[in-house]
Every structure is written in C-alpha cells, then in structure tokens.
GUFIKE-61312 format. One record per residue (C-alpha): residue number from 1; residue in one letter; x, y, z. Coordinates in Angstrom, 2 decimals, padded with zeros to 5 digits. Layout:
// residues N
seq	type	xx	yy	zz
NUM	a	X	Y	Z
...
***
This chain:
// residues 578
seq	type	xx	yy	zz
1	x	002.25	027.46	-024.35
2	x	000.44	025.20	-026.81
3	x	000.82	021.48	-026.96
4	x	003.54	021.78	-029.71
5	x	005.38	024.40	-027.89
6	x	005.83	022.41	-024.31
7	x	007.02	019.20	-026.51
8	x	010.01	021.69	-027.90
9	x	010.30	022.76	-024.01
10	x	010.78	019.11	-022.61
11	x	013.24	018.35	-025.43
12	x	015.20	021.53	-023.93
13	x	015.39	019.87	-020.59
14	x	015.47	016.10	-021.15
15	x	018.80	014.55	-020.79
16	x	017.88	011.01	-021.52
17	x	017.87	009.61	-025.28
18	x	015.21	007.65	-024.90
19	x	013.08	009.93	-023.62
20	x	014.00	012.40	-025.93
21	x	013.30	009.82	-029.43
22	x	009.89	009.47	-027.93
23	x	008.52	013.36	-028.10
24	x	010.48	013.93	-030.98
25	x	008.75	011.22	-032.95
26	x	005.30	012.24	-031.75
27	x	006.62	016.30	-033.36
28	x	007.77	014.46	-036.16
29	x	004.55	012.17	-037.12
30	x	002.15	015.37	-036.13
31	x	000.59	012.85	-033.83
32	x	-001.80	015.55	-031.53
33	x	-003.76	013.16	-029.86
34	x	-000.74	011.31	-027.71
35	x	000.97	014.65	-027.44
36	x	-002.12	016.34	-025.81
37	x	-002.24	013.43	-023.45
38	x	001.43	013.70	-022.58
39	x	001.72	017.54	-022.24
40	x	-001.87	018.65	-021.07
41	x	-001.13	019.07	-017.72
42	x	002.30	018.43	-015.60
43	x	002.62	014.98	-013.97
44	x	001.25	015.62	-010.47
45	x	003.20	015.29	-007.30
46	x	000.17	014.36	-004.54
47	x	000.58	013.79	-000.85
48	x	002.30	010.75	-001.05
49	x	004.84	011.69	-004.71
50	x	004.43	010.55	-007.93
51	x	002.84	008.04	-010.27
52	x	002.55	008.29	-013.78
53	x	003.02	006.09	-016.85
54	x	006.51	005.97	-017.88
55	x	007.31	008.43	-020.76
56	x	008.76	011.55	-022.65
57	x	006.64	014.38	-021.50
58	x	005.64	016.36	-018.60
59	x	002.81	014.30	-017.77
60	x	004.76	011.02	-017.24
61	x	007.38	009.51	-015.60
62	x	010.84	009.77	-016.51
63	x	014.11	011.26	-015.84
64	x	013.48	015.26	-015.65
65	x	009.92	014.88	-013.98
66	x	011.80	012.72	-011.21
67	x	014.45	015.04	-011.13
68	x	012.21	018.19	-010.94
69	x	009.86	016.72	-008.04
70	x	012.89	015.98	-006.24
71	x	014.44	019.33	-006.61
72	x	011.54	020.52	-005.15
73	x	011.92	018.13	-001.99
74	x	015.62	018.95	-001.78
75	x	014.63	022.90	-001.10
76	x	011.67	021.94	001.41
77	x	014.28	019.69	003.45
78	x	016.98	022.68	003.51
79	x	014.15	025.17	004.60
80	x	012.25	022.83	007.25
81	x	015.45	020.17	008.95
82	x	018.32	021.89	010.89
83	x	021.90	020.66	010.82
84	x	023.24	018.60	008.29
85	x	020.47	016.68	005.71
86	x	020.80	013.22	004.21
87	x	018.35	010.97	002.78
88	x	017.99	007.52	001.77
89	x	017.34	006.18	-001.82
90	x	015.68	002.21	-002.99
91	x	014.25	001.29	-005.46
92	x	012.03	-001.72	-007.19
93	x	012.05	-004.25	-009.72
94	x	010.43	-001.43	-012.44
95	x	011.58	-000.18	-015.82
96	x	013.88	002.94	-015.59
97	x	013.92	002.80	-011.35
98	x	017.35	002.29	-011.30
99	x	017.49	004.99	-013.40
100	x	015.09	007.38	-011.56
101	x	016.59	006.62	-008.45
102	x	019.94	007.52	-009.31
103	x	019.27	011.14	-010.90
104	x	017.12	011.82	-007.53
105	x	020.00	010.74	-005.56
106	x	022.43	013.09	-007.73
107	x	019.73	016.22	-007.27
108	x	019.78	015.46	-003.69
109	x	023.82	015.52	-003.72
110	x	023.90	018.63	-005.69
111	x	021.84	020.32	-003.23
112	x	024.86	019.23	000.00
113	x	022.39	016.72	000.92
114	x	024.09	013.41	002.11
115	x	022.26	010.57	000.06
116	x	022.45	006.94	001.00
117	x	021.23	004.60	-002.48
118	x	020.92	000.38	-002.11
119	x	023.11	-001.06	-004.73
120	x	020.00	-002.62	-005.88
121	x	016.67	-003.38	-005.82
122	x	015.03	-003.45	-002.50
123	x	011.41	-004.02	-000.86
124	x	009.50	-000.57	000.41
125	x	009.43	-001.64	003.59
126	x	013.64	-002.02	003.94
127	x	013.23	001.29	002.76
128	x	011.33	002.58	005.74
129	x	013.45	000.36	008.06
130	x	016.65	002.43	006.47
131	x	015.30	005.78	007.17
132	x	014.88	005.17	010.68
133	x	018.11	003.28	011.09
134	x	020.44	005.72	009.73
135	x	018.21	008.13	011.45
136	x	017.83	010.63	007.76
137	x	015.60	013.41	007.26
138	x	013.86	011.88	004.44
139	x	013.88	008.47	002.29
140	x	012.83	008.10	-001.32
141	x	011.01	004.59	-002.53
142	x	011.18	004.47	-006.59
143	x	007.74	002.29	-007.14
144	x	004.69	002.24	-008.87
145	x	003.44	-000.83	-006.11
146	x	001.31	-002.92	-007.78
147	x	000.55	-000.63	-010.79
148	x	000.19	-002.22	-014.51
149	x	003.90	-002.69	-016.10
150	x	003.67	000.73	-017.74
151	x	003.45	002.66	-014.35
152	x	006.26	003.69	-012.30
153	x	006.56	006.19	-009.23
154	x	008.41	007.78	-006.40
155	x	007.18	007.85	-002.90
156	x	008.51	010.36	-000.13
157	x	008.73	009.20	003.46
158	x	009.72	011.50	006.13
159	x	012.20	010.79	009.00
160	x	009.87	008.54	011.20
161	x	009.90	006.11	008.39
162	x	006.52	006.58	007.29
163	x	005.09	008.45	004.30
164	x	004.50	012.08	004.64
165	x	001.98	013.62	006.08
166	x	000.10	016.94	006.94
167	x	001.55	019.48	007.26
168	x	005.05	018.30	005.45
169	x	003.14	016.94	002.42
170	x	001.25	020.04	001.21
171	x	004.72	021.79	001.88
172	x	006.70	019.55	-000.42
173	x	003.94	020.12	-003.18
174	x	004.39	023.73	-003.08
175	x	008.07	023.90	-003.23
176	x	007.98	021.00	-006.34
177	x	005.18	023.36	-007.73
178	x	007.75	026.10	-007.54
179	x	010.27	024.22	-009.51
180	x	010.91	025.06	-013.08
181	x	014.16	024.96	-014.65
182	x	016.28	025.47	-011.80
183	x	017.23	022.03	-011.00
184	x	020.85	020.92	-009.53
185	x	022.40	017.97	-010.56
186	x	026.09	016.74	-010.49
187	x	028.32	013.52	-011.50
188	x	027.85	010.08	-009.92
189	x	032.15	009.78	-009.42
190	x	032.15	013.58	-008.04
191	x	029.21	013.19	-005.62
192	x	031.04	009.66	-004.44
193	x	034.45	011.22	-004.21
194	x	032.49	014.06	-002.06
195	x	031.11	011.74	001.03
196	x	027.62	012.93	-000.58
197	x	026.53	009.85	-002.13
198	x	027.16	006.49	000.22
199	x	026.18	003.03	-001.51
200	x	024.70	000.80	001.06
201	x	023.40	-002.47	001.00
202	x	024.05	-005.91	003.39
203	x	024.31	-002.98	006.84
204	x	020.57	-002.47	006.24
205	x	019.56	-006.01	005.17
206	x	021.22	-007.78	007.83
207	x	019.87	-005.60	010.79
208	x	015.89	-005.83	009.30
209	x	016.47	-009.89	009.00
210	x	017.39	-009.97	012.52
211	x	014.35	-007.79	013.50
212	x	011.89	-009.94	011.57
213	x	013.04	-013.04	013.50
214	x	012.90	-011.60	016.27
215	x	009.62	-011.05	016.02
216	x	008.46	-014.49	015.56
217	x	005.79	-015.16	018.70
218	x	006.36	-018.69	019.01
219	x	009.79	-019.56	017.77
220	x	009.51	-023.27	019.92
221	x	007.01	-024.43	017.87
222	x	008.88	-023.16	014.64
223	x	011.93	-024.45	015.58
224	x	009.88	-028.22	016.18
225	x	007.06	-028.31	013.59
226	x	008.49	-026.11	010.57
227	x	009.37	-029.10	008.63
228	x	005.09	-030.18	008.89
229	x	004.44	-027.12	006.78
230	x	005.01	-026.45	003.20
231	x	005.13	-022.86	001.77
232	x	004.56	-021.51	-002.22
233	x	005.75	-018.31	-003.20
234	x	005.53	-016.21	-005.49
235	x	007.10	-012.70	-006.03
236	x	005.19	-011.68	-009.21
237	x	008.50	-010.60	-010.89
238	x	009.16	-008.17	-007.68
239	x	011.89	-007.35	-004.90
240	x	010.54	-009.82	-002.25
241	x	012.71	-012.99	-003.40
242	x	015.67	-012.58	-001.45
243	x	014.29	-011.56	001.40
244	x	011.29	-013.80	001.74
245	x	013.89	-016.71	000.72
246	x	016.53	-015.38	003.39
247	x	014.27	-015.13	006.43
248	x	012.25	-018.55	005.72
249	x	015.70	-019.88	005.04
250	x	016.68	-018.83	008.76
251	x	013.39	-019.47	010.70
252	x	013.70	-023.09	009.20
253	x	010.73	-023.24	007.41
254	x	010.68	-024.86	004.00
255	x	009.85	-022.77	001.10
256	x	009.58	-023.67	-002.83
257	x	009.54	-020.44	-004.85
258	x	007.39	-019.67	-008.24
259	x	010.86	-020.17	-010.99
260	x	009.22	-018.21	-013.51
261	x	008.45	-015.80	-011.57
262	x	011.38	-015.28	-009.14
263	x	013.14	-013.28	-011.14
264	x	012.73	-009.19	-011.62
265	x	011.27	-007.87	-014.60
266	x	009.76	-004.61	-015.20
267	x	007.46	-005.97	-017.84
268	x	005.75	-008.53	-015.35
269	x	005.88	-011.04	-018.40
270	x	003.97	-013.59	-016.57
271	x	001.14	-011.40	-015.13
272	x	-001.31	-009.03	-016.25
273	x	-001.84	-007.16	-012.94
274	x	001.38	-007.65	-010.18
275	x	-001.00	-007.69	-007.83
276	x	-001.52	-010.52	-005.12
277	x	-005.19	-009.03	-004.75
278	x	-006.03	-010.30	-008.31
279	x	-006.34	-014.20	-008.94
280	x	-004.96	-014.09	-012.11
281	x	-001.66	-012.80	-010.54
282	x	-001.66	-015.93	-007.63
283	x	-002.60	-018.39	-010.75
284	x	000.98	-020.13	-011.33
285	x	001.58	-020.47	-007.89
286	x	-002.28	-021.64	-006.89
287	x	-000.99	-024.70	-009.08
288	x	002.26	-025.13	-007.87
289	x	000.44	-025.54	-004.47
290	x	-001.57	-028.37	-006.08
291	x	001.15	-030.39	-006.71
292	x	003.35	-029.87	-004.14
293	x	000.09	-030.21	-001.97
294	x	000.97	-027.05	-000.07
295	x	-000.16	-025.58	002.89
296	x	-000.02	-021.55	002.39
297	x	000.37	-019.55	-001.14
298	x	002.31	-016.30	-000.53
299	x	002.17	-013.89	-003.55
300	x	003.98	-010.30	-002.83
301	x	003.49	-007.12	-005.08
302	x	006.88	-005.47	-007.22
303	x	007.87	-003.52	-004.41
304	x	007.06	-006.30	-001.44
305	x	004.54	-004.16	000.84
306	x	001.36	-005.99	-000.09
307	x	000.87	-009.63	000.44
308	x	-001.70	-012.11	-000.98
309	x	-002.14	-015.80	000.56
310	x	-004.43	-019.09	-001.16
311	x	-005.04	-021.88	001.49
312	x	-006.23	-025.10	000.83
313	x	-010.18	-025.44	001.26
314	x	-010.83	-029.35	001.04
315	x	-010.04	-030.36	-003.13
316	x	-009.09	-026.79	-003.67
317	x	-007.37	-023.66	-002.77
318	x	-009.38	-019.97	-001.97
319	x	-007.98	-016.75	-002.09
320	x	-008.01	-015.04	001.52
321	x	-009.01	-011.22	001.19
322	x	-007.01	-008.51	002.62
323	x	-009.94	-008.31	004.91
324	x	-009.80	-011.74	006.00
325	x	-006.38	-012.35	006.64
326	x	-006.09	-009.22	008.30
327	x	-008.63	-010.73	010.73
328	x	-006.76	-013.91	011.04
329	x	-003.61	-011.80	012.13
330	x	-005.57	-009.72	014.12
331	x	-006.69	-013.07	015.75
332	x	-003.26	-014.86	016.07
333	x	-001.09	-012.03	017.22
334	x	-003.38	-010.76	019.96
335	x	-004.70	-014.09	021.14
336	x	-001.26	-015.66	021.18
337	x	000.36	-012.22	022.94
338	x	-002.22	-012.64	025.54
339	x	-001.82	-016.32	026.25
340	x	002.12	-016.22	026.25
341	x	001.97	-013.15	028.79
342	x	003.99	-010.37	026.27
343	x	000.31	-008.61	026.00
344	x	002.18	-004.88	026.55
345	x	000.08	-002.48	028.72
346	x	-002.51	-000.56	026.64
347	x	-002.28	-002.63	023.46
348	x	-003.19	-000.91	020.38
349	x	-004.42	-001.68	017.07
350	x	-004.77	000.36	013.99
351	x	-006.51	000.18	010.85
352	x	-008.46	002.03	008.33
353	x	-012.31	003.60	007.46
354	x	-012.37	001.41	004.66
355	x	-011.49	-001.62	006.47
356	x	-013.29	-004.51	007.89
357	x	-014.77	-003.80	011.69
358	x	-014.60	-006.91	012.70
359	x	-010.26	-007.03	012.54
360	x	-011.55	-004.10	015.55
361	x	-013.88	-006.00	017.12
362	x	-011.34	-009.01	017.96
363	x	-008.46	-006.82	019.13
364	x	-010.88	-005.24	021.42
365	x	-012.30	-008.96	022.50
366	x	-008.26	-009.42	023.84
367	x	-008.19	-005.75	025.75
368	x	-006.88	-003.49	023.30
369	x	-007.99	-000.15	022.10
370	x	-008.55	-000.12	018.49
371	x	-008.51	002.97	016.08
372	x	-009.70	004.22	012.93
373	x	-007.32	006.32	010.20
374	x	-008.02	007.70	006.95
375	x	-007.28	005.55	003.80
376	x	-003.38	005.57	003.29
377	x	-000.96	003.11	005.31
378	x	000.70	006.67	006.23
379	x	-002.10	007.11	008.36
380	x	-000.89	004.04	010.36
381	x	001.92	005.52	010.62
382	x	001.49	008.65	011.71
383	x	-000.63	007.01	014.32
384	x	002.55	004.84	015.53
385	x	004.23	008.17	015.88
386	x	001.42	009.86	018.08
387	x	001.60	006.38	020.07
388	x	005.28	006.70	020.46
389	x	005.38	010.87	021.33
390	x	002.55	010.22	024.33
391	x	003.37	006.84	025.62
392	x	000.03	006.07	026.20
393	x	-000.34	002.86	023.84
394	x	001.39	000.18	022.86
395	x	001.30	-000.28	018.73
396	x	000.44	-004.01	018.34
397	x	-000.77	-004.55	014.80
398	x	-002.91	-002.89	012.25
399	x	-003.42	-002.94	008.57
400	x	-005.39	-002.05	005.47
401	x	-008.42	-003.80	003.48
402	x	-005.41	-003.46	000.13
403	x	-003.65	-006.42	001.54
404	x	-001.51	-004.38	003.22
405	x	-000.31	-005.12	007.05
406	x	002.41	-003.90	009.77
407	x	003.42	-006.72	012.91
408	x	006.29	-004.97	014.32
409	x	007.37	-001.66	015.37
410	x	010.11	-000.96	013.36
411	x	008.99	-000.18	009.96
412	x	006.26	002.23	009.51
413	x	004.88	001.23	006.19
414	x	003.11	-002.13	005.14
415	x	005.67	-004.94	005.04
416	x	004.63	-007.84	003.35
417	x	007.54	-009.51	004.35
418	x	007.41	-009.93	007.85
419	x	003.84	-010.15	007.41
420	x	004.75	-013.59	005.45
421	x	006.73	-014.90	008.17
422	x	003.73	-014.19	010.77
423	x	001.40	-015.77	008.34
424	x	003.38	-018.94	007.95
425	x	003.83	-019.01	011.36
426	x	-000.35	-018.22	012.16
427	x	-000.72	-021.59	009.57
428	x	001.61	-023.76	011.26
429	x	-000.29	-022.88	014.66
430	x	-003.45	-023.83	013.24
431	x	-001.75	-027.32	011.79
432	x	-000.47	-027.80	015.19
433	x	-004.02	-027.20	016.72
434	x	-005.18	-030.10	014.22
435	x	-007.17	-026.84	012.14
436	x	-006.65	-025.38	008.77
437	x	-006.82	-021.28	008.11
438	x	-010.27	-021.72	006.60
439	x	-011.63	-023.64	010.03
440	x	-009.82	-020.62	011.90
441	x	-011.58	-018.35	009.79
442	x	-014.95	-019.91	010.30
443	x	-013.79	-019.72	014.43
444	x	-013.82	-016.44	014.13
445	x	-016.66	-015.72	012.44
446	x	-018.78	-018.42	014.65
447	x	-017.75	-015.79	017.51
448	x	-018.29	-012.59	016.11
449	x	-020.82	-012.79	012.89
450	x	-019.82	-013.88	009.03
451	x	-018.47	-010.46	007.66
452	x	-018.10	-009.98	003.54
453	x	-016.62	-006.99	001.75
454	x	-016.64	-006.35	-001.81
455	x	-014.65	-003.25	-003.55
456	x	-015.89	-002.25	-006.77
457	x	-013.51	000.27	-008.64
458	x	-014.12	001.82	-012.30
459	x	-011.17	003.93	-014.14
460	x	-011.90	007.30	-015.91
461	x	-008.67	007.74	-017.75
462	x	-007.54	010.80	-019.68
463	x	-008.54	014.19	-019.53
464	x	-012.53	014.09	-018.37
465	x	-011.76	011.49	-015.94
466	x	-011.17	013.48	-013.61
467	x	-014.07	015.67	-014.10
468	x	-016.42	012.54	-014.03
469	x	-014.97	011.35	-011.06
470	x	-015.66	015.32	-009.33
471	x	-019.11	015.25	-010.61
472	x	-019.92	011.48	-009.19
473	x	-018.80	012.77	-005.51
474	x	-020.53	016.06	-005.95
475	x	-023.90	013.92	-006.61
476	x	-023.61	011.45	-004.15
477	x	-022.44	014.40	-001.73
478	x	-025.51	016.81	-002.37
479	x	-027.99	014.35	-003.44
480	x	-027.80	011.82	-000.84
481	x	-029.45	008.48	-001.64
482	x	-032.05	007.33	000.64
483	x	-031.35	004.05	000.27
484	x	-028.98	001.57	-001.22
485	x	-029.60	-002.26	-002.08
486	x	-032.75	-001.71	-000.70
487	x	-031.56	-000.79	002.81
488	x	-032.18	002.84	004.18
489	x	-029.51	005.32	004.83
490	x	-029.48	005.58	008.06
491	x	-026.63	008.52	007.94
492	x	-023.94	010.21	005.92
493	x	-020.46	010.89	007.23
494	x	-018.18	013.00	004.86
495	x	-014.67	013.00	005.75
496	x	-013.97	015.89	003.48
497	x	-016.11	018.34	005.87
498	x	-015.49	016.12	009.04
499	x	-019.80	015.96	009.30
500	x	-022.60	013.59	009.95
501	x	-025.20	013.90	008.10
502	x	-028.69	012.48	009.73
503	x	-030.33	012.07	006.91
504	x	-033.99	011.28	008.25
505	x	-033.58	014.57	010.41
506	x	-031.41	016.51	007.96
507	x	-029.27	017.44	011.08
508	x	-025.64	017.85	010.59
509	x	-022.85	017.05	012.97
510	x	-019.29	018.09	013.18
511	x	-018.03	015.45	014.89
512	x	-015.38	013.60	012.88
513	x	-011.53	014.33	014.00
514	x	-009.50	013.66	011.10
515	x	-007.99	015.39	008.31
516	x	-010.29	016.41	005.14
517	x	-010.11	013.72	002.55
518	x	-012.88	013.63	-000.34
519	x	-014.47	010.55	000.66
520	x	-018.09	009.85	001.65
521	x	-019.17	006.95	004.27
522	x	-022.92	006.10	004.06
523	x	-023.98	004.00	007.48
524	x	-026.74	001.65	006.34
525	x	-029.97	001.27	009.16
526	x	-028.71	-002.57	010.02
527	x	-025.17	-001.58	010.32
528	x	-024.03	-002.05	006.53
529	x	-021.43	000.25	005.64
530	x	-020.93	001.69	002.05
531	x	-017.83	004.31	001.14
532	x	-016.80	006.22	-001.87
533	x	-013.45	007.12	-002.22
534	x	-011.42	008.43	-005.79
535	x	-008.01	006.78	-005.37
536	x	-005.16	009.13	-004.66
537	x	-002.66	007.23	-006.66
538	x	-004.78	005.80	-010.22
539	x	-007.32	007.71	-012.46
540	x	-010.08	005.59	-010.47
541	x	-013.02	005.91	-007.67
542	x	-013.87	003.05	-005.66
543	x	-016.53	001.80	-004.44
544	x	-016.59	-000.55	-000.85
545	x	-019.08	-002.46	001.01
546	x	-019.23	-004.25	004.02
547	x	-022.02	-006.28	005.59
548	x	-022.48	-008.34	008.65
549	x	-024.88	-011.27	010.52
550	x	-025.60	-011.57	014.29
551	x	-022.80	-013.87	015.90
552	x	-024.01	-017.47	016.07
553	x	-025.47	-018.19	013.34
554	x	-024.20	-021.25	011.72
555	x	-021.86	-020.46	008.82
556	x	-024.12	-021.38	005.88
557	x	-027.31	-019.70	006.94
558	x	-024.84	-016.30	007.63
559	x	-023.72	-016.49	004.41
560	x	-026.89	-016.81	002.82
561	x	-027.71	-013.42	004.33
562	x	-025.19	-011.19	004.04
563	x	-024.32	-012.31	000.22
564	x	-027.88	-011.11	-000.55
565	x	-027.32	-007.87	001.08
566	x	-023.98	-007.53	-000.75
567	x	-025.47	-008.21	-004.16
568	x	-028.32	-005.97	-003.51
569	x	-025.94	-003.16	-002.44
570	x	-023.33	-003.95	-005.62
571	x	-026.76	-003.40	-008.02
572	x	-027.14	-000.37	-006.62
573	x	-023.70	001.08	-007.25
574	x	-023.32	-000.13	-010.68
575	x	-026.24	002.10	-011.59
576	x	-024.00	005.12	-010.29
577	x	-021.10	003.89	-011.81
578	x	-023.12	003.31	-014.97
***
C-alpha cells in the first residue's frame, strides 16, 4: 500500500475518535510529510513491548496498535502456558494509559484469559510484585518510563515478575507480527459479569507496603533517629506519591513532598524531561531542600522504577549519579548485612556491562560473588530466577548505571520505591555516624580509587536514523579505533558475536557467555572502559565511559586525573558522533 492507502486502512480499524480526527485531518490537509512519518513502517513491538509517540497511525501509540500487540501476546500465552491463563494489567500517570490499559485488558478477556487491572494508576514495580503474587502467566505495565510527555508504551513481563526474555520475547514478536485484523475484543460490563476481568487494588498495595518495611536493615535506629532526618520529594508528576508518602508515613520518617508536582499529569507541566537523571527535572525540589535545609532529595520517574537523589555538599546540594548511589547502596546494604550477622550464604550481587565496576568491587570486598548482565533490568532479573532455580546464591542487591536499583527479592524489576526507603535509611546511618553521603562517598572512594562515568547519547529521529545509527556500529565494529582520548585500545569485546577482539594481535576470542546484543565494549590499556550501545527503547545510541585512579590517592589529586582522561575520551567520541 502507499502512504495514502494505509491512512484509509487505520481509519477502517480505529475505534477511538480522537485518533481517528487526527489521520483524517492529515488526508484532508494533503499533509505527506507527517503522514509518511506516521505510516512508514508499523510501530515496533521489541523485546521488552512498545514505545512510540502517542498518535493516529500505525507507527504510534494508541488504541488499535495496543490492542493489536496485545492480541498477539494473548495467542503466544494460549500456545506456550497450560491450564487456565490470567494476567495482570497497571498502568502510569501518562496520556491515554488508562485508556490503553483497558482495551489490552478487554483483548486479553476476549481471548478466555482471566485479567486482573488496578483501579488506577500504579508504580512498575507494584506491577511486578502483582504478577508474582497472584501467581499470573503474564503482567502488562502501560508506560513510556521516563520518556518526553509525548511518549507512551506497554511493557510485557512474564510470570517471574520480570520482563521477558529469550526465548519468550522473540516468540511474542512473531505472533504480534502475525497479527492483522483479527483482533478480539469484548465489553467492559460483559467481561466483568464473566469472572474475566477482576479490578484490584488495596490486596496488592497493602501486601508490597508490608514487604518494603520489612526490609528495612536497621529498623532500631529508624524507629529512634527518624525525626533527625528531613526528606524532599518529588514525583515529577508520576505514580510514586502515594506510595513513597505511605511507606515514609509508616517507617516514621518525615517527608515534605514537591506540591506542584505531586499530582499526575501526563503533560509533565512542570518538567521538560520526567527524568530524575536530568537536573532540570530535580530543580523545584533542589530548592525546596534549601529552605527546608534538607537532608536527602528523592525525585522518582512517571512510572516510579528509577530514582534520583541531591545531598547537601557544604552551601549546596549535588546530584548523586546512578553510578554513585548505586555504590553507596552497594556499600550500606552489604556492609551493614555483614555487621548485623543476616549476610545469607553465597551473597550475590548483580549489575550491568554498562555499569560502574567499582559497585562490584565493594560487594566482593564483603564476600559476595558479583555478576555482569547485558543492558536491560530484565537481565537482573532473569539472573534472580537462575539464582532461585539452582540455589546456589543468595540475590542481595544489584542495579543499573540508569538510576535504576532492586534491594529485595520480591519484585524483579527496578523499584525506586523501596530503593527510597533504603536510601533514606543509608542517610540517616551516615547522620548517625556524625558523616554526610558525600563524606561516605569520598570513604569509598579513599578505599577503592575515585571512579567517574559520563554517558553521552545523540538521537537520530525519523526515517535515516536508524540507518545512521547501523552504519556508526558497523564502523566502529570493522574499523576498530586504535585509540581513544589518547589511550590505546587495548581490546574489543562485541557482545553481538560474543568475541574478543585483541586488537594488537588481531586474535579473536569466543569467550563471552551471554546473549547477542549489538553493543561494542572497547577495554582501554590502563583499564578505562568505553561502550557503544543504540538504545532498545528511543531512536538514540549511547555512548559510556568509565575511568578509574589507584586507591589512595587523596581525593583531589584522583580527580584531577581521571577528569582529564574523561574529557580526553568524550573529545574523541564527539568526533564519531559528529
């Protein structure tokens, strides 16, 4: 079909006005350009679902490309589980997600699967929690995570709790690949009246509170300091406000929450980027904490799996990188474990290629056996599952560089909000200690060398972005750079073939035991470590760097080092990106 041609197709199949007035006023203006941009290609459901900007068309997000994708998931669930199915449905803070939600919910019912739905929005990681508490074969998340406001998407977790994985995720792409028109749906009051469609809500929430508390490693010193420590939050228009307020509520600690942005909005009015990574998004609550002369800054992304802190750092406050307070955690949780005597035998801790070594290094300083995953927190938790199937480790903690981090066993997905409660509890240890997070910080780094990490990422939108993005990796893949920032390659490791590459020698080794993924690891000669990897989710490669000093050194002179190796390296890239 031409452009034209698949416009007068969606309008066939589209149910939803609005939807609908959109591609009929592109028809009626004869505007190509948007059209071609909306119908070029079909919206594409990767390995972890959909993400698209919300729209008319089959290259965006919106009622029948939610409904198709999910048609296609119904049929891989009826050909792959045995007995009867169900599912479970949440969804976030974003434009349409009730929406969405619902019609995948009703596809789901149409096809005799039993479909649980929250009555509103929820955080990704009760969504995880739900799948493995009501024990279904599959659970839906409606989120575009910390996407701009236009985004939206729909992520697919299987019935560990964790987002699928090999082999399940290629097999869900073929069956929604196989989906055209053949899509079952039925009514809301039909599917309700049927058993097939159960509204849940305070079951779930209440039973995930009480895990979170539980958790808490030193709930003596909460229960007698809490009151010494003052908390500022922020949501960034997301689902994290009740819970974040509920659970600080319980534990005692005090918390004063960002007004204007405690409530949901799918526009993220406030914001330009819902993203606790970005400093512009912590802003209003940075100066809240001035004021109120806080402690800790808490920011969590639209859907509540991400979490950003600020601390204060003598007359002002610094943003901690995913990096860094993923070291800190690292640090408490393992350190405090160990003292308290609730180490567990073979203690493990997870985390990814792209993240910092040194989170590994201090896990493995306190006994425990650390391990490297492909980008993706479903990586994390497909490792929990491997744990849990051998019984040979323990999971302990592990997280991603993207702010994202896991503290308990009973979620398999990042949960920024029981990652908030460790963090205010990791704060309040260090005020009890007479320290602040920045002096812990500089502990750790006085131990085991001043690490810094910089990502560098660069969009290619539309329809050569993807095609520029190819021909970047193909480059840097067959014409391997001898050097970078000045620094020698010392060696090449491409995930994508599971090789080293030697590249003094030329020699090439097949010694990397993970699944293919297109990205490319250069090792520098003094240990500096460089990967390129396009995002999975966003029209976008990034770029990250790490670099390291010898342990010792005192914190200024380290510094001094490693940021000249980072700029160096950072020159470098731009001229590839450039």
């Amino acid at each position: 079909m031409d452009i034209n041609e698949k416009a007068l197709e969606y309008l066939k199949l589209e149910k939803h006005n609005f939807f609908r007035s959109e591609v009929e006023k592109l028809l009626n203006n004869g505007d190509e350009n948007e059209l071609k941009e909306r119908f070029y290609q079909d919206l594409s459901f990767g390995t972890g679902g959909l993400r698209g900007v919300i729209g008319g068309g089959f290259n965006r997000m919106n009622p029948f490309t939610v409904k198709k994708a999910t048609q296609g998931l119904a049929n891989f669930v009826l050909k792959s589980r045995l007995g009867e199915k169900s599912a479970v449905i949440a969804y976030d803070s974003r434009n349409y997600s009730d929406i969405f939600s619902l019609e995948a919910a009703l596809v789901l019912c149409a096809n005799g699967i039993k479909t649980y739905l929250f009555t509103s929005l929820r955080a990704t990681p009760v969504l995880s929690y739900a799948v493995r508490k009501l024990k279904t074969d599959t659970g839906i998340m409606v989120t575009a995570s910390h996407n701009p406001a236009e985004y939206n998407g729909y992520k697919v977790y299987w019935n560990d709790g964790a987002q699928v994985t090999p082999p399940y995720d290629s097999g869900i792409i073929n069956e929604v690949n196989k989906v055209t028109t053949d899509i079952k749906t039925m009514d809301k009051d039909e599917a309700i009246s049927k058993g097939l469609l159960v509204m849940i809500d305070s079951e779930i929430d209440e039973s995930y509170y009480e895990m979170v508390v539980k958790e808490s490693l030193r709930p003596q010193l909460i229960k007698e300091k809490s009151k010494e420590l003052k908390v500022v939050y922020t949501p960034l228009h997301g689902t994290g406000t009740v819970a974040i307020e509920t659970l600080f509520n319980r534990l005692g600690m005090p918390i004063s929450t960002v007004l204007s942005q405690r409530e949901p909005d799918g526009n993220f009015s406030t914001v330009p980027f819902p993203n606790p990574e970005e400093e512009s998004a912590m802003e209003l609550a940075v100066k809240q904490a001035m004021e109120e002369k806080a402690d800790l800054v808490i920011g969590t992304d639209p859907d509540a799996d991400r979490i950003g802190i600020a601390v204060p750092d003598n007359d002002d406050y610094v943003l901690i990188s995913g990096n860094q307070l993923g070291a800190l955690l690292t640090d408490y949780i393992f350190r405090t474990r160990k003292e308290l005597g609730c180490l567990p035998e073979n203690p493990a801790f997870v985390n990814t290629i792209v993240t910092t070594n040194l989170q590994n290094r201090i896990a493995e300083s306190y006994g425990a056996k650390s391990f490297k995953v492909l980008t993706g927190f479903k990586f994390i938790g497909a490792k929990m599952k491997e744990f849990e199937d051998a019984g040979k480790y323990n999971y302990v903690f592990g997280g991603e560089e993207s702010y994202g981090f896991l503290v308990e066993n009973s979620v398999r997905d990042k949960d920024a909000i029981s990652a908030a409660t460790m963090t205010a509890e990791m704060t309040l240890w260090n005020i009890s200690r007479g320290m602040s997070v920045v002096d812990h910080l500089n502990e750790i780094y006085k131990k085991f060398g001043y690490y810094k990490e910089i990502l560098i990422s660069k969009y290619f939108k539309g329809i050569s972005g993807a095609e520029i993005m190819n021909n970047l990796m193909y480059t840097l893949r067959n014409e391997t750079p001898v050097e970078l920032g000045g620094i020698k390659v010392d060696s090449l490791i491409d995930y994508k073939n599971g090789t080293t590459k030697v590249v003094s020698s030329g020699e090439v080794l097949n010694n990397i035991d993970l699944p293919s993924s297109n990205v490319l690891q250069f090792i520098l000669e003094e240990g500096s470590i460089v990967t390129a990897r396009p995002s999975g989710t966003e029209p976008k490669i990034k770029f990250y760097a790490s670099c390291c000093s010898i342990a010792g050194l005192e914190i200024s002179e380290a510094k001094k080092s490693v940021d000249k190796k980072i700029e160096d390296i950072e020159n470098s890239l731009q001229k590839y990106l450039n």
